[in-house]
N, C-alpha and C positions, 0 to 999 in steps of 0.2 A: 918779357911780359910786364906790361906797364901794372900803374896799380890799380887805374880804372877796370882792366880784366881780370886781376884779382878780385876785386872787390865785387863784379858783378859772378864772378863764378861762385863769393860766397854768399851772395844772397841768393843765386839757384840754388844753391846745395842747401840754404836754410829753409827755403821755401819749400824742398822735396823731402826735408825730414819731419817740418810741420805738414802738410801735405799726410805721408806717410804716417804719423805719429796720429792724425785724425781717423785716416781709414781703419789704423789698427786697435783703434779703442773702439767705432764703430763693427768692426768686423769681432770681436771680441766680446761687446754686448748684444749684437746679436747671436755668436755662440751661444753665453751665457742663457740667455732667453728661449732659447730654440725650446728646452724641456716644458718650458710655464707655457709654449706658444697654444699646444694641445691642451692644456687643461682651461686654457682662457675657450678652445670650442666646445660650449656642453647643448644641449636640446633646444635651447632658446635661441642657439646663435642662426642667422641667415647666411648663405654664400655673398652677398656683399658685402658683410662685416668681415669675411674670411678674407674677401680680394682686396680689402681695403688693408688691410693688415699684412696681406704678403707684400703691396706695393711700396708699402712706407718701409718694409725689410730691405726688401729688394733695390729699391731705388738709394738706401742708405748704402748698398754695395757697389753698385752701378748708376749713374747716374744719367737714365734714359733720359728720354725728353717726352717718347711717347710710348704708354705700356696701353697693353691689351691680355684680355683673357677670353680665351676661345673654349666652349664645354661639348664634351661629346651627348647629341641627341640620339636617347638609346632607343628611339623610335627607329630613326633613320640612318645611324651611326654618322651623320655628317657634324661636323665644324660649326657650333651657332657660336658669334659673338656674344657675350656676358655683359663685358665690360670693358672700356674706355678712355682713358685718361692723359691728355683732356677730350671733353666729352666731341668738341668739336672736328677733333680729329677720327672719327666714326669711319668718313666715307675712303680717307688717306687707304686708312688699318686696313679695311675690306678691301681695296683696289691693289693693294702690297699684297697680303695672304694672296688674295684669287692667283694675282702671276705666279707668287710661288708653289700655289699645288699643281698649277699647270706645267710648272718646270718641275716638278717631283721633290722641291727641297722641303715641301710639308711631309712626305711620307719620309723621305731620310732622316729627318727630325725628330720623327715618328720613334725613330729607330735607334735612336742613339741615345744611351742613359745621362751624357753630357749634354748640356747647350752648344748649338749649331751658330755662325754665324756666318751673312754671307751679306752682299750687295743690294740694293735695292734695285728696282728697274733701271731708271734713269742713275745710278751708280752715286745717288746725292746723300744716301742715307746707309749706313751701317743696320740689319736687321739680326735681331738674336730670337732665333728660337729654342724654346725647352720644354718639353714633355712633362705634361700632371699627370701624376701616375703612381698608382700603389702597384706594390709588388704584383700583383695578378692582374690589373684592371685600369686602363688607360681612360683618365678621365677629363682631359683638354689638350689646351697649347697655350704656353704661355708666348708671348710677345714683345720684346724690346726693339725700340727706333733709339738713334742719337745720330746727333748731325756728324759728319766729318770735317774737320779731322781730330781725333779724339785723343786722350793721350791714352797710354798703351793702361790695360786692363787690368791690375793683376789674376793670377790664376785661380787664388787664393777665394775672389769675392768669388770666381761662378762655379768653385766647389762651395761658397755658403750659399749662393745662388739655388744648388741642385737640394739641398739639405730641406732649404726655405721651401720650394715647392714641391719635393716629396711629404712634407709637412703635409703644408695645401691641398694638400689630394687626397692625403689619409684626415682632415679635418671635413672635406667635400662629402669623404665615405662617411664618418661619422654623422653629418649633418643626415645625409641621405637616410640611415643607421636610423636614427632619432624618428623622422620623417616618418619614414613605415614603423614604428614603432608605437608613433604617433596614432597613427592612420589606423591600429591594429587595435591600441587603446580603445579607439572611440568606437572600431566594429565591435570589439567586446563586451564597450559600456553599454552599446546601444542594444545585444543578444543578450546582457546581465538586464538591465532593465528589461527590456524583450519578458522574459522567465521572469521577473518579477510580479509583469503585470499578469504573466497567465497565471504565477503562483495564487497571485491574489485576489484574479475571479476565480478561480479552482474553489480556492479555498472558501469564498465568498457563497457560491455554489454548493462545497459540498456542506458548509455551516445550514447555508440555505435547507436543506435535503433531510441535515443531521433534526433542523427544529421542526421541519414538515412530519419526520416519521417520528422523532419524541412526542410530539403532537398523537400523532396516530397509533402509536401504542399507548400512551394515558387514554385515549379517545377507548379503544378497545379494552383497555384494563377496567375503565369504569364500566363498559359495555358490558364484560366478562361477568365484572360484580352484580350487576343487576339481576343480569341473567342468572346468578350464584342464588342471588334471593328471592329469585323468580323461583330457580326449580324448589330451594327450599320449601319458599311456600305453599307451594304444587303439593310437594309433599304430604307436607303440613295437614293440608284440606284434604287428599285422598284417606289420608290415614283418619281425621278425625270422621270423614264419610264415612267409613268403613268402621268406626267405630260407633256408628248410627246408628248402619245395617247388624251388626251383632248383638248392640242393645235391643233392638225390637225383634230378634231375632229369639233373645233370651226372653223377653216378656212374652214371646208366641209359645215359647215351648214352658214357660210358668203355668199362661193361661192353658195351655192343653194340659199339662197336670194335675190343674185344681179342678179340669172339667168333670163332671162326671160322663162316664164311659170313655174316659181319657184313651189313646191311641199310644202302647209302649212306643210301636215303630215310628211312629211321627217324630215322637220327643228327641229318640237318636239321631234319626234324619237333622233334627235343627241341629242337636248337638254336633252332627258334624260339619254341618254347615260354616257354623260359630268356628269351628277348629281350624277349617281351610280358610275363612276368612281374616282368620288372624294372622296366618302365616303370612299371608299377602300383605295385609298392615302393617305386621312388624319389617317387613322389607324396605318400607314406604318411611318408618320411622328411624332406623336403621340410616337410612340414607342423609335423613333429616336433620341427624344428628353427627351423622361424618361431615368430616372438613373434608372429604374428596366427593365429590356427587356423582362423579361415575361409576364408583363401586363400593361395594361394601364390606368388611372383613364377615367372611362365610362362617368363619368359626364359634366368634360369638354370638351370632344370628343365629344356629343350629344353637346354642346352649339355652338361648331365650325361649326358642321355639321348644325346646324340649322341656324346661321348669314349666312352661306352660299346660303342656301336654298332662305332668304328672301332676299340675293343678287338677285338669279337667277330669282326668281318672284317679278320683282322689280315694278311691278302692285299690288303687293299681298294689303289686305287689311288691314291699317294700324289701323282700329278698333279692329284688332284680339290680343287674348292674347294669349303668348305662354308661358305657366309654363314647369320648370323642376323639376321634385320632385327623383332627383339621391342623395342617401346619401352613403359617399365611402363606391363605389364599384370598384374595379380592375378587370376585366376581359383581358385574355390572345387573342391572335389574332384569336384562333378557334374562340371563341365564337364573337369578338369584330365587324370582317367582318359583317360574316350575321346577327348580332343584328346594325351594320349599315346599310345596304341596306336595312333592313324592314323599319329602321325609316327613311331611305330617302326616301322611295317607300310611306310609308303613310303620311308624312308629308306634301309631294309633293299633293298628292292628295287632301289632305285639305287645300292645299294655291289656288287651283284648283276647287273644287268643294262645300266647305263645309259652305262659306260665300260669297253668291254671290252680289255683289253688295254695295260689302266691310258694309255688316251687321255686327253689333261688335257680339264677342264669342270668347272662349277659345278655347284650345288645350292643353291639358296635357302629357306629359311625362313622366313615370315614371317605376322606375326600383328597385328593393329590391329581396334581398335574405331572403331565411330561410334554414338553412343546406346546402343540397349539389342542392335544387332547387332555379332556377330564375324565377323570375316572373318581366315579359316588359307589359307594360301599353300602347296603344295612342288610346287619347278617342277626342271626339270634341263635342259640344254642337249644329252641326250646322243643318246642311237639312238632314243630315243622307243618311246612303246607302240606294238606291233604292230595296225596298223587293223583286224583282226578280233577283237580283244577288245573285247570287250562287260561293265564291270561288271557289271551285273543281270545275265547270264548266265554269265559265265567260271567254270570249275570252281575258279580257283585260291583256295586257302584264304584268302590275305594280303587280295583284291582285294576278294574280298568281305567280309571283316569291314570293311573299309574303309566298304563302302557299308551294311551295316548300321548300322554305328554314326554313320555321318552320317545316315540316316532314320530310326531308334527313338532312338538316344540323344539326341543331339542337337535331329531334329528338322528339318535344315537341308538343305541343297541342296550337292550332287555336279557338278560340270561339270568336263570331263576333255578339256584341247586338249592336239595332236599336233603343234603347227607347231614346228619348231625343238625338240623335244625332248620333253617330258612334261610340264604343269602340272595340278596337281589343285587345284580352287580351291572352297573350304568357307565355307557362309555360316550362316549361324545367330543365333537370336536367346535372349534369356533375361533374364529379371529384371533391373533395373538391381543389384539385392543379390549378384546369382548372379557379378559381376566390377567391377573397379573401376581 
């Protein structure tokens, strides 16, 4: 062996350890990098910047001449070209693929976790192909051309080869990943805004609603008031009318006093007149004077009515007792009238007939409910009604209005015992609204 054959065997052998020594710091920095490859895809990245990135890997390990990327359309499960490089090699790539799925070496390709290689048509070109693909879900084909004749491969780049584009397919996933995530985003900005704006006529609406009816109760509260100072003064005027009628009532039975051949019976007549009139007024004042105008405490109305009474029979007997046994009751003006003229009409009669001779005895008063019935009491301990009086028959004026207005006004039931004195015992019924 001369020394020109030495000498070229050692510039082959230094040129295949330079050679060698380049691939393996390439092959080595893209190891290194394979972890950073993923986190360089995040939501913003596109599938071009992905294929642009696997081909500068790729082609650092292998040095194609022409790559391509084939994506599965999950419409049609077919084969679409992506991408290209170089671009003008388009119609080569698709004229290569097409013979080889006609020859099946697409679907064996399919099939195989390693890179395939195989012939071109015309036998001019070396073709590699390799599967994108995540563990569950085939998501292309990748595509290597290089002319022949090549020098030999090592094994080594097209296991970094397989590494690179199971990357690539779990970076395609994530982009996809992102995509609908994206797309879910925006449905839900768009159903958050959605609800916001109906929040915000709702609400608009029921503000709207809320000041129409605060409106509408001040509207009615004033309304309320007037009509407050309305019935008041209704009141007011009934009562001071009514205090017209007993003034000229009282100067008719003056002037029948002072007349000569004066009429006893006339005089009492006014006086009793005067006495039922009053009841009625004091009802009317009563009310005038409450702060509820629907009713009026029963109790202290019967006490009024009664100092009254022993004003007007100011002979009455000052040994009699007169109890009130009213625990609040409220009764409204139906009832309060004619449950006054009864108790003036019998009271009267018991300052009049029941203790003659100012004999001492009681007089009781009393009133209680039980649900929507009332029951009025006036009883007396004294001489008692004479057993031939018959309410529904007796001529006397008092007795019978008694009994009228317990059967039309009221409504209620008259029972009238004699034992031990006189009890007139009144029952009746009415609205639960009509007392409380």
């Amino acid at each position: 062996m001369n020394e020109n054959t030495i000498s070229e065997n050692q510039a082959a052998r230094i040129e295949y350890l330079e050679e060698n020594k380049r691939f393996t710091r390439n092959a080595m920095e893209i190891a290194l990098s394979l972890g950073d490859f993923q986190k360089q895809i995040h939501k913003q990245a596109t599938q071009e910047q992905v294929f642009e990135e696997i081909q500068n890997r790729i082609c650092k390990l292998i040095p194609f001449d022409i790559t391509a990327f084939y994506l599965v359309d999950q419409e049609t499960a077919d084969l679409v070209l992506s991408r290209c490089a170089p671009r003008d090699q388009t119609g080569f790539v698709e004229d290569q693929v097409a013979f080889l799925i006609d020859k099946g070496f697409m679907a064996w390709a399919i099939r195989e976790p390693r890179g395939v290689s195989m012939h071109s048509e015309d036998h001019k070109y070396t073709i590699f192909l390799h599967v994108i693909a995540t563990y569950s879900r085939i998501r292309g084909m990748f595509v290597g051309i290089f002319s022949q004749p090549q020098k030999k491969i090592q094994d080594i780049s097209y296991d970094l080869t397989s590494i690179v584009l199971r990357n690539a397919a779990n970076a395609l996933e994530s982009i996809e990943y992102y995509s609908l995530l994206d797309k879910q985003g925006l449905l839900l900005k768009k159903a958050h805004d959605d609800l916001e704006m109906r929040v915000r006529e709702r609400t608009a609406a029921l503000t709207e609603a809320n000041l129409k009816l605060q409106k509408e109760v001040e509207e009615r509260k004033a309304a309320e008031k007037s009509k407050e100072i309305l019935l008041k003064e209704i009141h007011h005027r009934v009562k001071n009318n009514m205090q017209i009628i007993l003034s000229l009532l009282k100067m008719q039975a003056r002037q029948n006093l002072s007349a000569k051949g004066r009429d006893e019976s006339l005089g009492k007549s006014f006086k009793d007149s005067q006495d039922r009139i009053f009841s009625m007024a004091l009802v009317h004042e009563q009310l005038y004077q409450s702060k509820n105008l629907s009713s009026i405490d029963f109790k202290g109305y019967v006490k009024k009515l009664v100092r009254n009474l022993r004003t007007t029979f100011d002979r009455s007997n000052p040994n009699m007792d007169i109890r009130i046994d009213i625990r609040d009751v409220f009764i409204d003006i139906d009832l309060a009238i004619p449950c006054g003229l009864i108790i003036n009409e019998l009271v009267s009669n018991a300052f009049k007939y029941a203790f003659p001779g100012e004999a001492p005895g009681t007089l009781r008063i009393a009133m209680h409910t039980e649900d929507d019935m009332v029951f009025l009491d006036i009883e007396d301990n004294g001489t008692g009604l004479p057993g031939d009086v018959d309410p529904a028959t007796t001529p006397t004026l008092g007795i019978k209005l008694v009994q009228n207005l317990v059967s039309h006004q009221l409504a209620g039931e008259l029972t009238i015992s004699r034992d031990k004195g006189t009890a007139f015992n009144i029952r009746f019924s009415r609205p639960p609204k009509a007392l409380s």
